[in-house]
N, C-alpha and C positions, 0 to 999 in steps of 0.2 A: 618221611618217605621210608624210611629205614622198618619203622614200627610197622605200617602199612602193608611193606612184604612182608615182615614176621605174621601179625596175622592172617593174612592170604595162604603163604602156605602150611599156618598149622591149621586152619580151618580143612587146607585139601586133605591135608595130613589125616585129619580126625574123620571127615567124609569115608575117606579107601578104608581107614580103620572098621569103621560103622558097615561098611558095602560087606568086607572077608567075617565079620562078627553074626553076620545075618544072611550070611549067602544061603543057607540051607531055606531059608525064605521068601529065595529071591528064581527070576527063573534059571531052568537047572540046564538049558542049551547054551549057558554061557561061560568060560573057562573067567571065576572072580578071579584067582589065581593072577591069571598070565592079562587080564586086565587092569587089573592094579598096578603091577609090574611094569607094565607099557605106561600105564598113568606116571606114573611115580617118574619112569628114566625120561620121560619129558616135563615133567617138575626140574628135574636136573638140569637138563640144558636150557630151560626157558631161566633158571635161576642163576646159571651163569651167563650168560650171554647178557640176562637183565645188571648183572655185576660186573660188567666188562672183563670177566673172568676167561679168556679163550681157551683156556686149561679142561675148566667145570664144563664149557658149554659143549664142547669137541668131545667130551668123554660120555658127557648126556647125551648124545648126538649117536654115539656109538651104544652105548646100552637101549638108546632107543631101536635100532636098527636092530640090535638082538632081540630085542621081545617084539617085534614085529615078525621077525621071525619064524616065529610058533606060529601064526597062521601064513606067512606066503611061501615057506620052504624054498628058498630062494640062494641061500647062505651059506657058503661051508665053511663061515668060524663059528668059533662059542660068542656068548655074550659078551664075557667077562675078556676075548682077545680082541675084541670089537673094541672095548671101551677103554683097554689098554693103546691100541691103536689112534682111537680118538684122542686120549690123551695127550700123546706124543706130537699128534698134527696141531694140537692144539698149542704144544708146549713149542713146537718151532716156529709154530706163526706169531706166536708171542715173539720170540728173542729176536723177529724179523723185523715184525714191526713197530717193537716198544724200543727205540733209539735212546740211549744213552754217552753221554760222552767220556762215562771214564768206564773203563772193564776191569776185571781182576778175574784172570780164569786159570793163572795159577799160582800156589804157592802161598806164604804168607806175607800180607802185603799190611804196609800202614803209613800214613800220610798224615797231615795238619789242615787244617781248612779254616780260613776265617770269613768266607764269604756269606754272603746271602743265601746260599747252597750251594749242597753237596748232592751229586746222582751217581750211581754205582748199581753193576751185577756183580751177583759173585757164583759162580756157574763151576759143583763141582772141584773147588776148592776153599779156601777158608783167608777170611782178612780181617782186618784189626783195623779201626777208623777213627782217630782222637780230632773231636767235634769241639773247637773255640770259637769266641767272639760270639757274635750275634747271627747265628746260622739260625734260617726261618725255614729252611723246607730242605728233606732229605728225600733220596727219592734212590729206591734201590731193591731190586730181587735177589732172591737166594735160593737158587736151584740145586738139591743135593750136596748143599754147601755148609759150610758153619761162619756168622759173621757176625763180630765182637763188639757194641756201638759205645763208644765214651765221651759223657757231657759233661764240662765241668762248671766250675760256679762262674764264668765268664760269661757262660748263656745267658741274657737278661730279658729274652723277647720269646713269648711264642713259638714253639718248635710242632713241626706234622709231619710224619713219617710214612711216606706210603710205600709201601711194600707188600711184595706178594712171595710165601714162602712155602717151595715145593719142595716137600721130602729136604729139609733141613734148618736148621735152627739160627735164631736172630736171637744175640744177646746183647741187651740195655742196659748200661749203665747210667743211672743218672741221679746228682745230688736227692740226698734223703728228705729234705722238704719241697722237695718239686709235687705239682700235680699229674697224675700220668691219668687220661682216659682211653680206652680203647676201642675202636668199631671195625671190628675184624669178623669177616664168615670163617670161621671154622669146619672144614673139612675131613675127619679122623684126623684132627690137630688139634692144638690148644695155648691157649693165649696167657700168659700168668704176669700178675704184678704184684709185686713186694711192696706189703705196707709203709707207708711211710712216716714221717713224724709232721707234727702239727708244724705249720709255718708260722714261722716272727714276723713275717711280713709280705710283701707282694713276692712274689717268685713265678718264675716260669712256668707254662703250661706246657706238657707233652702229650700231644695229639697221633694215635697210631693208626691207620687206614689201610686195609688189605684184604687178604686171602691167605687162609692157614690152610696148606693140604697135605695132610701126612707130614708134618713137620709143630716146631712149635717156634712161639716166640714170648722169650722172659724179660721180664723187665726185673734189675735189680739195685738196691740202693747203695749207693759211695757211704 
């Protein structure tokens, strides 16, 4: 599924390219410009919203409304306060209704956890999370925040981190012969993992699942 969208939208991606490359060829009553543009900010929101992203799709939703714009003179914001706007709408209806049961919204905070999982926001401030025993699923946002993740060799099962991380940073720790993969959309953000050393043996997988927007998330080795 994952590949399937990836080619779907570099295909559209490469199509808008092809249309503004040859517009002098094409007919000339039509603004390529500001239809490509319209194309594109609905690529956006059909891309998040297809990602359960409410952040991506609310912001698409607002740049789309800006390049429509230019033909119904209807508006009196810019695009780009549109899509700020959208954002935002997007970004509260998120914290409304992605329910968590533990919050961290301020301060520096750290805790133990040996269960089956652990779920956490960190909205805006910064926290420290030391991860034992056999924790199978993390589940946790980072809104304008910095948040510090530590596994140790006690982990023996399978670990998948889902997370979505706006305008701030998620740092991973975790044993140097672990597996990490990662299936993150990157949004002017970026995802980095630190090599690790070859395994003696079976060791644990670390699975990461998300949304990077204007933020990053590192993984790095004990």
């Amino acid at each position: 599924m994952q590949t399937t969208k990836r080619v779907v939208t570099g295909v559209f991606l490469i199509l808008i390219a092809l249309g503004l490359a040859l517009q002098n060829y094409l007919p000339q009553n039509i603004d390529w410009w500001a239809t490509s543009w319209l194309l594109c900010a609905l690529l956006i929101a059909v891309y998040g919203f297809a990602n359960k992203s409410l952040v991506v799709g609310c912001a698409g939703v607002g740049l789309t409304l800006g390049a429509a714009d230019h033909w119904l003179h209807w508006l009196s914001l810019d695009t780009w306060s549109l899509a700020l706007i959208g954002g935002l709408f997007g970004l509260g209806l998120h914290l409304i209704i992605t329910k968590r049961p533990v919050r961290d919204w301020q301060g520096e905070t750290a805790y133990q956890h040996a269960g089956a999982s652990t779920s956490f926001d960190t909205i805006m401030s910064s926290a420290t999370h030391y991860l034992t025993g056999d924790t199978a699923l993390v589940n946790g946002d980072v809104i304008m925040g910095n948040v510090t993740l530590y596994f140790d060799q006690e982990v023996t099962t399978p670990v998948q981190i889902n997370s979505d991380v706006v305008m701030g940073n998620l740092r991973i720790f975790v044993p140097a012969d672990w597996t990490v993969v990662a299936h993150t959309d990157n949004i002017l953000g970026s995802t980095t993992i630190a090599p690790g050393r070859p395994a003696t043996g079976q060791t644990p997988q670390l699975i990461i699942k998300g949304d990077v927007i204007m933020g990053s998330i590192v993984v790095k080795r004990n």
